[in-house]
C-alpha positions as CSV (number, residue, x, y, z in Angstrom):
1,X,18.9,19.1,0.2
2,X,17.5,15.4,-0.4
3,X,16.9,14.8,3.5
4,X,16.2,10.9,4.7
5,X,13.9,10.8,7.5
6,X,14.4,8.6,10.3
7,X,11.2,7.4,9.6
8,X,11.4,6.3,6.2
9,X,14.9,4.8,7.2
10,X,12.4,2.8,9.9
11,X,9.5,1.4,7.6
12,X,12.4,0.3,4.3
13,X,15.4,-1.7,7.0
14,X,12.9,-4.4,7.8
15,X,13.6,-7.0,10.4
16,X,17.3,-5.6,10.4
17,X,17.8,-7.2,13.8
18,X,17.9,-11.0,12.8
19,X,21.2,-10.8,11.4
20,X,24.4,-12.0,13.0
21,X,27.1,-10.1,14.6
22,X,27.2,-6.7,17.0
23,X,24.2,-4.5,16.8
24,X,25.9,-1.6,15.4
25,X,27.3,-3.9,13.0
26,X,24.0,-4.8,11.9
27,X,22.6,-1.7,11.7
28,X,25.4,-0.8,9.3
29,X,24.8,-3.6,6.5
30,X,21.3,-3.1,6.9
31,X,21.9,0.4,5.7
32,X,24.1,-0.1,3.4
33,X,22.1,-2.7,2.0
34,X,19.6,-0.1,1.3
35,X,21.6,2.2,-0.4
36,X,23.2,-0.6,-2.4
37,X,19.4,-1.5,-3.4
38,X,18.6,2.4,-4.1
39,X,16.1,2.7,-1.7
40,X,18.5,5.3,0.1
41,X,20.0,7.6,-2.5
42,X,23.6,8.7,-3.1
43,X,23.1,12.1,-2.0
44,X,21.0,11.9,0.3
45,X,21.0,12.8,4.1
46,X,20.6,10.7,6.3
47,X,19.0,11.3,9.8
48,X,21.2,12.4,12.9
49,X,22.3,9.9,15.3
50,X,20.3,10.9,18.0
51,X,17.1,10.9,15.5
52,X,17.8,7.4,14.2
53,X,18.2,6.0,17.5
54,X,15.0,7.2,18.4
55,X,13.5,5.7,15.3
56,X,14.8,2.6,15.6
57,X,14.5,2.0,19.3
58,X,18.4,1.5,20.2
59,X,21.0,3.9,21.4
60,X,23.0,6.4,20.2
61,X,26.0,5.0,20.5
62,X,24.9,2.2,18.4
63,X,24.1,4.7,15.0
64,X,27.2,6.2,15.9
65,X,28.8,3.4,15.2
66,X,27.2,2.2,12.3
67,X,27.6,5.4,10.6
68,X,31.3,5.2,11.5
69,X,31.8,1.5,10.1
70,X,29.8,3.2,6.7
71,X,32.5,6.2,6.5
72,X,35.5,3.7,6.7
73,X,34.2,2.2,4.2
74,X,33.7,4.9,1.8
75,X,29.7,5.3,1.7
76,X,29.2,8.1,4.1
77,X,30.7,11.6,4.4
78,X,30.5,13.3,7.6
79,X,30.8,16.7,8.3
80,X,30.1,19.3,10.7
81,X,26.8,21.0,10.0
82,X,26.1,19.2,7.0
83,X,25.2,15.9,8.3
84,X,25.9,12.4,7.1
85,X,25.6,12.4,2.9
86,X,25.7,9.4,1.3
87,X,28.5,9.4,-1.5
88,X,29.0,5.9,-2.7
89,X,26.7,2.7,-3.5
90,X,27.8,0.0,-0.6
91,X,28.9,-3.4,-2.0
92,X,26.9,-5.9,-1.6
93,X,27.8,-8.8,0.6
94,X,25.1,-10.8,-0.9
95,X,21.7,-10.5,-2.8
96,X,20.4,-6.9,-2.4
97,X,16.9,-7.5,-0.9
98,X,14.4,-4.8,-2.9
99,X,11.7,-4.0,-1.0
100,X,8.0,-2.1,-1.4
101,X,8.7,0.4,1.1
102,X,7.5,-1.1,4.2
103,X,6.4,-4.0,3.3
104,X,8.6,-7.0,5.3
105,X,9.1,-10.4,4.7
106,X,8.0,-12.0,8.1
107,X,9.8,-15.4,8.8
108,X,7.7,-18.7,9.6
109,X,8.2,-18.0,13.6
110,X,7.3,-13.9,13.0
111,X,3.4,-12.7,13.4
112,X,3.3,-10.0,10.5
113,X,0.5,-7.3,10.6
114,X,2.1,-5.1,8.1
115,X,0.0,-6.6,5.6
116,X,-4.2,-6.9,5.6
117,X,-4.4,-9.7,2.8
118,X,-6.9,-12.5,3.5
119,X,-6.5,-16.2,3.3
120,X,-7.9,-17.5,-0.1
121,X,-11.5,-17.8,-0.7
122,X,-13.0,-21.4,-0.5
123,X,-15.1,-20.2,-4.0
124,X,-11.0,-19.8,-5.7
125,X,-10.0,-23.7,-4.0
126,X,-13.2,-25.0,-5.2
127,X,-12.5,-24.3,-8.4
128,X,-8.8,-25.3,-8.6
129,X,-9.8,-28.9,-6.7
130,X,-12.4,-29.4,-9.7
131,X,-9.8,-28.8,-12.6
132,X,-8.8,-31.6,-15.0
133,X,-6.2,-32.5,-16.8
134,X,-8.3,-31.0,-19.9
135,X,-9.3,-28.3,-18.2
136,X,-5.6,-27.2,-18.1
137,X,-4.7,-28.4,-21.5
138,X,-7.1,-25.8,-23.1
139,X,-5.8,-23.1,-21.7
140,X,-2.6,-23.9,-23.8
141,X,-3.6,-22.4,-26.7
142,X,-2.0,-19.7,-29.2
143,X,1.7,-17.8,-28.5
144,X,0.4,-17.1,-24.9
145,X,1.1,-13.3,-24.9
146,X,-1.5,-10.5,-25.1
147,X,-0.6,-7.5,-23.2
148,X,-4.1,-6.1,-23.1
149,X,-5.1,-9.3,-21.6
150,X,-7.2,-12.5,-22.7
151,X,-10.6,-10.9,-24.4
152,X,-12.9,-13.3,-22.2
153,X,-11.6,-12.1,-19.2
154,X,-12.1,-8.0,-20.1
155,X,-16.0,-8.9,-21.6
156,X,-16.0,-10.8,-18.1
157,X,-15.1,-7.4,-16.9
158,X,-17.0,-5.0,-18.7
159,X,-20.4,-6.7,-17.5
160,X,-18.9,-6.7,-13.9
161,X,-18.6,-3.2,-14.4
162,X,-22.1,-3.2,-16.5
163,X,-23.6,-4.7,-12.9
164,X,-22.7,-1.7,-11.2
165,X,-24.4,0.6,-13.5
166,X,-21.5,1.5,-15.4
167,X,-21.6,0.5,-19.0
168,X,-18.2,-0.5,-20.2
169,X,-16.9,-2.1,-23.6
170,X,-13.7,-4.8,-23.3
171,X,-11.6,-2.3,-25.3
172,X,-12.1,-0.3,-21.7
173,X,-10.3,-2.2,-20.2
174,X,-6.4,-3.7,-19.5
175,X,-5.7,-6.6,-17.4
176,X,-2.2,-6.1,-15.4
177,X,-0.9,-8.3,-13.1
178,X,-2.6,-7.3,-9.9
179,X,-3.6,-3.4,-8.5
180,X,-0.3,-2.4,-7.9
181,X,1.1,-3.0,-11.2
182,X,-2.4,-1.0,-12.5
183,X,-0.5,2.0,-9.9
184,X,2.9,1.2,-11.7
185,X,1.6,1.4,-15.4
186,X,-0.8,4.8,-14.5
187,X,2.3,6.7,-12.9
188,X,4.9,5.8,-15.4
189,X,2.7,6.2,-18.1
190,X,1.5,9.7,-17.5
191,X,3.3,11.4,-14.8
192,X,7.1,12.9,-16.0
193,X,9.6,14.7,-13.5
194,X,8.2,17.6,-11.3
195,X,4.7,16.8,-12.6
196,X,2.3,17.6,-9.5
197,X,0.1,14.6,-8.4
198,X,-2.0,15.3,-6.1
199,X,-2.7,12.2,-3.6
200,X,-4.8,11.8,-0.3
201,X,-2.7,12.0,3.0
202,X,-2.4,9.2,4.6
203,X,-2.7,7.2,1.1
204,X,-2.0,4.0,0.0
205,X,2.0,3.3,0.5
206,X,2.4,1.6,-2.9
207,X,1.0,4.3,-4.8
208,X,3.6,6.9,-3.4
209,X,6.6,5.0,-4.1
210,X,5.4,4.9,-7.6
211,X,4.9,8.2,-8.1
212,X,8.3,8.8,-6.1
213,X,10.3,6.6,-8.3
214,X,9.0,9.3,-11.5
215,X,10.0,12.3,-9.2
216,X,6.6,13.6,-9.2
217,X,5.9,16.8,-6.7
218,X,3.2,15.3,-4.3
219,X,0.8,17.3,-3.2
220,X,-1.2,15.7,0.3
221,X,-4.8,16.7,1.1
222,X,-5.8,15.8,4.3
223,X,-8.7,12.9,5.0
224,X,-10.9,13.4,7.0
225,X,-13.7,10.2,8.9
226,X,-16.4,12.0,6.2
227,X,-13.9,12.7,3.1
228,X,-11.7,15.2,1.6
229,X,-10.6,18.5,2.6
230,X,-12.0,19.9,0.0
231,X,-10.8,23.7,0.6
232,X,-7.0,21.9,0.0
233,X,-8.3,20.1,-2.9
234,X,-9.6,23.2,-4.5
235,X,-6.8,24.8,-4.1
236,X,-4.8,21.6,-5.4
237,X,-7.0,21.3,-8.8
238,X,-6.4,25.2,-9.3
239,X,-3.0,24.7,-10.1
240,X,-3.5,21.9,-12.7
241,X,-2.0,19.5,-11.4
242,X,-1.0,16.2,-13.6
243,X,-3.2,13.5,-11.7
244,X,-5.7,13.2,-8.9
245,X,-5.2,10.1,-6.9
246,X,-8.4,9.1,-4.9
247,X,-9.8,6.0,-3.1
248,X,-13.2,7.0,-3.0
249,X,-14.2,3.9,-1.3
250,X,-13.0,1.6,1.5
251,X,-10.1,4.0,1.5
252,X,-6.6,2.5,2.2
253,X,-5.1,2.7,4.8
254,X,-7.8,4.5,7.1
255,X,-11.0,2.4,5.7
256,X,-13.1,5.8,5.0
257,X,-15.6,5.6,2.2
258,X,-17.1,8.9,0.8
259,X,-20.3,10.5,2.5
260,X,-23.2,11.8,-0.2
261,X,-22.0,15.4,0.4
262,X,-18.5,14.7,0.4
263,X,-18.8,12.7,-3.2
264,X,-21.0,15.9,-4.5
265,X,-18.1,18.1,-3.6
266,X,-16.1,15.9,-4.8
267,X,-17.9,15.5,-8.4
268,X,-18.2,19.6,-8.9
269,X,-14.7,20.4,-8.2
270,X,-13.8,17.8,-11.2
271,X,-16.3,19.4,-13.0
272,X,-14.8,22.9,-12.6
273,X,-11.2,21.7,-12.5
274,X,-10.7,19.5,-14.9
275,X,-7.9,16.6,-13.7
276,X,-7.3,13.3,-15.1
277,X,-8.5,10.9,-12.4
278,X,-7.2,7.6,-11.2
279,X,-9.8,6.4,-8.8
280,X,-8.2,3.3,-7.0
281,X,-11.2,0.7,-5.9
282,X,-8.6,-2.2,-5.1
283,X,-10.7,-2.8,-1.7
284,X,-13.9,-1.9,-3.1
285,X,-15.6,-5.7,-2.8
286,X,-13.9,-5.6,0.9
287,X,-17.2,-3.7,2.2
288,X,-18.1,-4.1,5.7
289,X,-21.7,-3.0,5.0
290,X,-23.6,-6.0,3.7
291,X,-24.5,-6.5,0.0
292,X,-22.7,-2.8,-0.6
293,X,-20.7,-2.9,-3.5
294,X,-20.1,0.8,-5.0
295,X,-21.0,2.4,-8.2
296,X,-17.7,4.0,-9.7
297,X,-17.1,7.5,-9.7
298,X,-16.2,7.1,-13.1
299,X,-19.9,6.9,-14.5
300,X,-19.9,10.5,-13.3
301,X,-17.5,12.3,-14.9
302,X,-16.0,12.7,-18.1
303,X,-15.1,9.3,-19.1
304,X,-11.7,10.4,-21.4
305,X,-9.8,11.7,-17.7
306,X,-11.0,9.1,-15.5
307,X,-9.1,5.2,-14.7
308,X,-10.6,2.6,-12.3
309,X,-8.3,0.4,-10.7
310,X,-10.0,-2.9,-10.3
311,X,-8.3,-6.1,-8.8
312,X,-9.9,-9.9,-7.8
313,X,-6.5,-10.0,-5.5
314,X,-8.5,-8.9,-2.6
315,X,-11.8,-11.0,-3.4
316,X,-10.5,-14.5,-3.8
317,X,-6.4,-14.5,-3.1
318,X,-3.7,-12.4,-3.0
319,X,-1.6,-14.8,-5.2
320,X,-4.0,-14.4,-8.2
321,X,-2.2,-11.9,-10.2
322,X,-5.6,-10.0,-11.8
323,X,-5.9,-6.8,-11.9
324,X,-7.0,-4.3,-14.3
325,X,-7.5,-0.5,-15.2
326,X,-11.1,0.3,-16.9
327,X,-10.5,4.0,-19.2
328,X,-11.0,5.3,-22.4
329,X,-9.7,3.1,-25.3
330,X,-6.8,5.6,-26.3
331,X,-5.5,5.2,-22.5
332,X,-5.8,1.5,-22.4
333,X,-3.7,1.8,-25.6
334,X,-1.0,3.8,-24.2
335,X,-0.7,1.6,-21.2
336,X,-0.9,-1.6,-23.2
337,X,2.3,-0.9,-25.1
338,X,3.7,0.3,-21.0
339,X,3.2,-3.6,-19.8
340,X,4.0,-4.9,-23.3
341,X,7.3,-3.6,-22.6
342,X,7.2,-4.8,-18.7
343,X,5.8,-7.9,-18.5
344,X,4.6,-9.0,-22.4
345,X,1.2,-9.7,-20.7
346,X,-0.7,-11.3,-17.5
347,X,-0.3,-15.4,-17.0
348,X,-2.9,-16.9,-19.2
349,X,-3.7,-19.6,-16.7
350,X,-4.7,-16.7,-14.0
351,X,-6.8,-15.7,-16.8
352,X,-9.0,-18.1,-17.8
353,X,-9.7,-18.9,-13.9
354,X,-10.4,-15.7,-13.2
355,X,-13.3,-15.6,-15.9
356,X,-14.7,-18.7,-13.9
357,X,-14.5,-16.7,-10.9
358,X,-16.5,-13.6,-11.9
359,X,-19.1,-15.5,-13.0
360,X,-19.4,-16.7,-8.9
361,X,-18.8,-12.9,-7.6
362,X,-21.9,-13.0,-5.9
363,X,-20.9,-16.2,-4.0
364,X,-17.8,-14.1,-2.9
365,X,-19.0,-11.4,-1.8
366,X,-21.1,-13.0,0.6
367,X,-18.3,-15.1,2.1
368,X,-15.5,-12.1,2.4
369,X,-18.5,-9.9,3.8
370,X,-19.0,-12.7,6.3
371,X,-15.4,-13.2,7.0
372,X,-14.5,-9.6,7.3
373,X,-17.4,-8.6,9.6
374,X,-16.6,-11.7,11.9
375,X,-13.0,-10.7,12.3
376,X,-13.9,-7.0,13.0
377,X,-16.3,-7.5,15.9
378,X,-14.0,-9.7,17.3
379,X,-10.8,-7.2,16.9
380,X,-13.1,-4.7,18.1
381,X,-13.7,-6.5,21.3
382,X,-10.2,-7.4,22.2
383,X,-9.3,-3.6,21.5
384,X,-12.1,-2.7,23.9
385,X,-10.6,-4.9,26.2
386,X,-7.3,-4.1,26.7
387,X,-6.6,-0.4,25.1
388,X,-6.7,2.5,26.7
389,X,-9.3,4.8,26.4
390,X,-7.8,7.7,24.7
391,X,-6.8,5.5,21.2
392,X,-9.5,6.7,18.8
393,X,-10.7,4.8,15.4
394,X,-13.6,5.1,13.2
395,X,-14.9,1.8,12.1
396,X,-14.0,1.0,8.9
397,X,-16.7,0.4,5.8
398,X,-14.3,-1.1,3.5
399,X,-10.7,-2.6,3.5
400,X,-9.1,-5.3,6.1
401,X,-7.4,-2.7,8.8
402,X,-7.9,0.1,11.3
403,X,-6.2,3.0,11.8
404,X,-5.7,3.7,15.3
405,X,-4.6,7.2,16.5
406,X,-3.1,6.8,20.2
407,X,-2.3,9.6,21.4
408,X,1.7,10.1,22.8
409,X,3.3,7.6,21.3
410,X,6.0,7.6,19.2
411,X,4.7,5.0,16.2
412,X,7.6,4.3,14.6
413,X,9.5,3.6,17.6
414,X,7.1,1.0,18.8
415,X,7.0,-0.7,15.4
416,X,10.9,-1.2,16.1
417,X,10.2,-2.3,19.4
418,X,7.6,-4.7,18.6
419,X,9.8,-6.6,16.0
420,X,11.7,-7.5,18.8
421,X,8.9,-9.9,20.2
422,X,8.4,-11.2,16.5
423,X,5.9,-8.6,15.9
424,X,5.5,-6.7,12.3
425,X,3.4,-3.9,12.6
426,X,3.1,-0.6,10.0
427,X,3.4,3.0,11.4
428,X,1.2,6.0,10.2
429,X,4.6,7.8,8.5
430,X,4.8,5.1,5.9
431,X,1.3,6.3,4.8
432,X,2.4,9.9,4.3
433,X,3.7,12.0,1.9
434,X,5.0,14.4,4.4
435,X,5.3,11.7,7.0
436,X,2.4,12.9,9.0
437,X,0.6,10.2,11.2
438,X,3.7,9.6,14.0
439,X,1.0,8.5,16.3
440,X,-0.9,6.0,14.5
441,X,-0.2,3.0,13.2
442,X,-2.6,0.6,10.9
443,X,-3.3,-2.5,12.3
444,X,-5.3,-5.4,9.9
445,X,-8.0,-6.7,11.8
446,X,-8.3,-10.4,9.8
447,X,-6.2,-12.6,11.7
448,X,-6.9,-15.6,13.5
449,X,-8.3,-14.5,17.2
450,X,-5.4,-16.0,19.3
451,X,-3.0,-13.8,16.7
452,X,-5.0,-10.5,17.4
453,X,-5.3,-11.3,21.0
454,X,-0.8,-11.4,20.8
455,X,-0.4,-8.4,18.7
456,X,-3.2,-6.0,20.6
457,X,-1.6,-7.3,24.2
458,X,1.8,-6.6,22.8
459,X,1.2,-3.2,20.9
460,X,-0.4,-2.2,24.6
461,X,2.2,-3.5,26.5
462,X,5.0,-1.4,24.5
463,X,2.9,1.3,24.3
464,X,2.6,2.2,27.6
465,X,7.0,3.2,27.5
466,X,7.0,4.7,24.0
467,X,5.4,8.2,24.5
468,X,6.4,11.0,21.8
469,X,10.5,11.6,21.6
470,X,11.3,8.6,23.9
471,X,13.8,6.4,23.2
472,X,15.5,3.5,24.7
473,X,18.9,1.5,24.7
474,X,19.5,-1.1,22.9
């Protein structure tokens, strides 16, 4: 039975409560807007009233309600014992708003820490503030579509990669349209129905909607501060599974990189088991360690089941569209014809600047080191300050967020709560595949001070009423 946790219910109705009319009334077209959008199946079942209420930080009476006004109008079907299935797709009453699970559009008044992006680089405004008129002209040149990207740009690449100590040849490489569209191309590419992929747990929240959306049979091994649970992953590889999914550095969401030993293990049980590989290092110029930038695990195994996930998203601006996969010329292949279908090929103009911007890499990575480092002490501070003792977090070496365990409290309840004082936050379940992590939630530590000073205050504040199970009127 296709079961809809409360949850996951939680992290996809976004800021639900800005719309007009009676609560319950909101709560119903925000649901049904989910299910007209697909992100709630027909089929599924969804959570019990008293569970939803929890969730969502209102009464029961409210869900009751809203479930009701869904059953009158032909999308639910309630019986006794069997819960509420959803039957029908709801009409829409206006433009379907498709979301990546949890990710929320904050409005201009809203503070929104569900996301850890960075302010562009000064390096990236540099550049555009120099550009002429010619300098645009020339990049008009040709039909303007190459799905395996603009060949300066992968040569641009390859010695990037070459830097680290990992040769690499341009036909190594495919540029897509940020990392997450790299995630899209991998899954759909290689993964069919009840293929096992075997992902870390928590994991990045984009990657397991992907591989969701092909019906692939997740398989979670548990993280821990030094690495892997490698006793799970053994017993994960052993069944030969379809993929391995791995951030072997500057983890997301917890910030982990790899120990020595935990990269050894790591390297044998590939050897022994042998998986196709997609090592994600979206975050790996993000480094909190100075002048640390990893050498791929890909120069370590065997280079025909291995794909690196590169991006300069992270580096220089979210709103640069590059992205990449570096693997073995038949794969780039495959996946070329994927995004020819897709997309027909990345924006030349993002191109050609991002070939200028390689070539200042250095530059950036000094400035984000500087920037992230700065706005970690200073989170670090104001958590010290105000949070109670028992939260626990490991500093992370990479990536743009903690992951804060506090003990008691019902996450995804207080992520709820907190919208209600204009407050986005992201709670551990959304990082899950078996929706593990109800205690924790993943804060990004790179917002102005006065910002983290609001949303650590806040998170306290609410904190302190929503323990484990409790839930609250609305």
């Amino acid at each position: 039975m296709n079961r809809i946790s409360p949850a996951r219910i939680s992290r996809l109705i976004g800021n639900w409560r800005t719309l007009d009319g009676k609560v319950s009334e909101q709560l119903s077209l925000s649901i049904g807007r989910l299910i007209t959008a697909r992100e709630l199946p027909v089929g599924g079942v969804l959570p019990s009233e008293r569970a939803l209420a929890t969730a969502l930080a209102v009464s029961r009476g409210t869900v009751v309600a809203a479930y009701g006004s869904l059953r009158d109008a032909g999308v639910l079907d309630s019986r006794h014992g069997s819960g509420h299935r959803i039957v029908a797709a709801a009409a829409p009453s206006g433009a379907a708003h498709t979301r990546l699970a949890g990710e929320i559009r904050a409005l201009p008044q809203d503070i929104d820490m569900t996301s850890g992006a960075l302010q562009p680089s000064p390096i990236l405004t540099e550049m555009l503030t120099a550009l002429k008129g010619a300098d645009l002209a020339s990049v008009a040149a040709g039909l303007g579509y190459d799905a395996s990207g603009l060949p300066a740009l992968r040569w641009a690449i390859a010695r990037y990669y070459a830097d680290l100590g990992l040769p690499t040849h341009p036909d190594n490489i495919l540029i897509t349209s940020g990392a997450q569209q790299a995630v899209w191309l991998l899954a759909n590419a290689m993964v069919d129905a009840s293929d096992a992929v075997v992902v870390e747990d928590p994991v990045y929240r984009g990657s397991l909607e992907a591989f969701r959306r092909r019906n692939a049979r997740i398989i979670p091994i548990a993280v821990t501060d030094e690495g892997l649970d490698i006793g799970q992953l053994e017993k994960a590889l052993k069944n030969r599974p379809r993929l391995l999914y791995l951030f072997p550095e500057a983890h997301n969401p917890t910030g982990r990189s790899l120990s020595d030993r935990s990269r050894r293990e790591l390297l044998d049980l590939i050897e022994r088991y042998p998986t196709f590989l997609i090592e994600d290092g979206a975050q790996n110029e993000l480094s909190t360690i100075a002048g640390r930038t990893p050498r791929p695990v890909a120069g370590q195994v065997n280079p025909d089941l291995v794909a690196t996930i590169g991006t300069l998203s992270k580096l220089f601006w979210g709103g640069l569209r590059i992205g990449w996969i570096r693997a073995a010329p038949p794969v780039v292949k495959r996946l070329a014809s994927f995004k020819a279908v897709n997309d027909l090929g990345c924006s030349m103009f993002d191109q050609h600047l991002a070939v200028g911007l390689l070539e200042s890499i250095r530059e950036a990575r000094v400035y984000r080191h500087r920037e992230i480092a700065e706005h970690l002490e200073a989170a670090e501070t104001i958590i010290a300050d105000h949070a109670p003792g028992h939260w626990h977090w490991s500093r992370p070496s990479g990536g743009t967020a903690m992951w804060i365990h506090m003990p008691g409290v019902d996450a995804v309840a207080l992520c709820q709560e907190a919208q209600r004082h204009r407050l986005f936050l992201s709670a551990g379940p959304g990082y899950s595949a078996r929706e593990n992590f109800g205690d924790v939630i993943r804060l990004p530590f790179v917002r102005p001070l006065q910002t983290m000073q609001f949303a650590i205050e806040t998170i306290c504040s609410l904190a302190g009423g929503r323990s484990a199970g409790q839930g609250s009127s609305a």
